[in-house]
C-alpha positions in Angstrom: 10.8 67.5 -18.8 10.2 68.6 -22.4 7.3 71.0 -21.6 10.1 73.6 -20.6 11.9 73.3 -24.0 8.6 73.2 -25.6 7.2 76.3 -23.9 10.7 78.4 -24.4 10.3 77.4 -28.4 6.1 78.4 -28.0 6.9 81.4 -27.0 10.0 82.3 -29.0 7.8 81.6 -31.9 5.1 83.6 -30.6 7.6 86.7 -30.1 9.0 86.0 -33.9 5.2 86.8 -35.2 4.6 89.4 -33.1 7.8 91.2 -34.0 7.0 90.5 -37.4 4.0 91.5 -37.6 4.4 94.9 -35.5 2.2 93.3 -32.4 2.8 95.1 -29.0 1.9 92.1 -26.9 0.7 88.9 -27.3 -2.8 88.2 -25.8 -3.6 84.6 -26.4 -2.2 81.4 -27.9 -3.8 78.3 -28.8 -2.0 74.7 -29.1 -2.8 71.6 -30.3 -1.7 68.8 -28.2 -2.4 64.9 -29.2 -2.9 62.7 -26.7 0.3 60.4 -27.6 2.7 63.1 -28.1 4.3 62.6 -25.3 3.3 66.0 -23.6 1.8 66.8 -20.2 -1.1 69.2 -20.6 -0.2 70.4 -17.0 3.0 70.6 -16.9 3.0 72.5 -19.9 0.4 75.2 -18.6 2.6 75.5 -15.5 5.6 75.7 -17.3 4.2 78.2 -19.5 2.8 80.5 -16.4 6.2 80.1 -14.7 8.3 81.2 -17.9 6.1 84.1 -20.0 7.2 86.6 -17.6 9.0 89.5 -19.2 7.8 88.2 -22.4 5.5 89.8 -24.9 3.4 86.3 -23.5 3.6 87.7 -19.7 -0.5 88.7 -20.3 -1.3 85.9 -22.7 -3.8 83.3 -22.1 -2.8 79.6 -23.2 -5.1 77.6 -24.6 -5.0 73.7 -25.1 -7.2 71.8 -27.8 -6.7 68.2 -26.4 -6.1 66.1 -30.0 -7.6 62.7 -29.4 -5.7 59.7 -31.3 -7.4 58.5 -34.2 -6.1 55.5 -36.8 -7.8 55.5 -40.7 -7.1 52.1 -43.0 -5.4 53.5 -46.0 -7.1 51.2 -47.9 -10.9 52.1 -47.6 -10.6 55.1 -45.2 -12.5 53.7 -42.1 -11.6 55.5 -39.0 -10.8 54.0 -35.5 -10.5 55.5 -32.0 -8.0 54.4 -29.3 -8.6 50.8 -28.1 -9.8 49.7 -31.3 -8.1 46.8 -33.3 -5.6 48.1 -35.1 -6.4 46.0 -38.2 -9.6 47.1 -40.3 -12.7 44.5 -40.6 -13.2 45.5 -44.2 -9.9 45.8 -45.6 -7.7 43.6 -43.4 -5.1 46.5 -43.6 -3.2 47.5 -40.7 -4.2 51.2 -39.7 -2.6 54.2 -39.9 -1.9 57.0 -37.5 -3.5 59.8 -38.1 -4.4 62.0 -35.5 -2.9 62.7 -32.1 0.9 63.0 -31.8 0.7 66.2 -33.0 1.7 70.1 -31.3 0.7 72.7 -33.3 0.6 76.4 -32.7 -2.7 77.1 -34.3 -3.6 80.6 -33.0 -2.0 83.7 -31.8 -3.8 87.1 -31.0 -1.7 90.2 -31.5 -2.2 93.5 -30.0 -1.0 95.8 -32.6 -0.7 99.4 -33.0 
């Protein structure tokens, strides 16, 4: 289960802003999580409640943005959602990622003094 590693390096980066920054406490965080990264949104919320403890997280809210997968033709820029051909009508290009494998710390709210 990555979730645990992935919470443990959340939350060590959390603590390295909020340290740097002169925070008390940390009262929210917000991730990114694309839908073929690999991650459980679950387990990851669970992981995170069972590990913040005696953290500056231990009264921090998580919040998960779920990133839906999206492919673009590199060619002419048309977009595609999961399930579409991966090959574009106009172009005849095969598509490109570009959305959802991604986790990204995009928000953290600091108490500070």
């Amino acid at each position: 289960m990555h979730e645990y590693s992935l919470v443990q390096s959340l939350i060590e980066l959390a603590e390295h802003q909020a340290r740097d920054h002169g925070a008390s406490r940390i009262d929210r965080l917000e991730v990114a999580i694309g839908e073929l990264s690999g991650v459980e949104t679950e387990l990851l919320a669970r992981a995170y409640d069972t590990f913040r403890d005696r953290t500056l997280c231990s009264g921090a809210e998580l919040v998960i943005h779920p990133v839906a997968a999206r492919w673009a033709c590199p060619g002419c820029g048309r977009t595609s959602d999961r399930g579409a051909a991966l090959l574009c009508p106009d172009c005849d290009l095969p598509l490109r990622l570009e959305k959802g494998e991604e986790i990204v710390l995009e928000r953290i709210e600091l108490e500070v003094a």
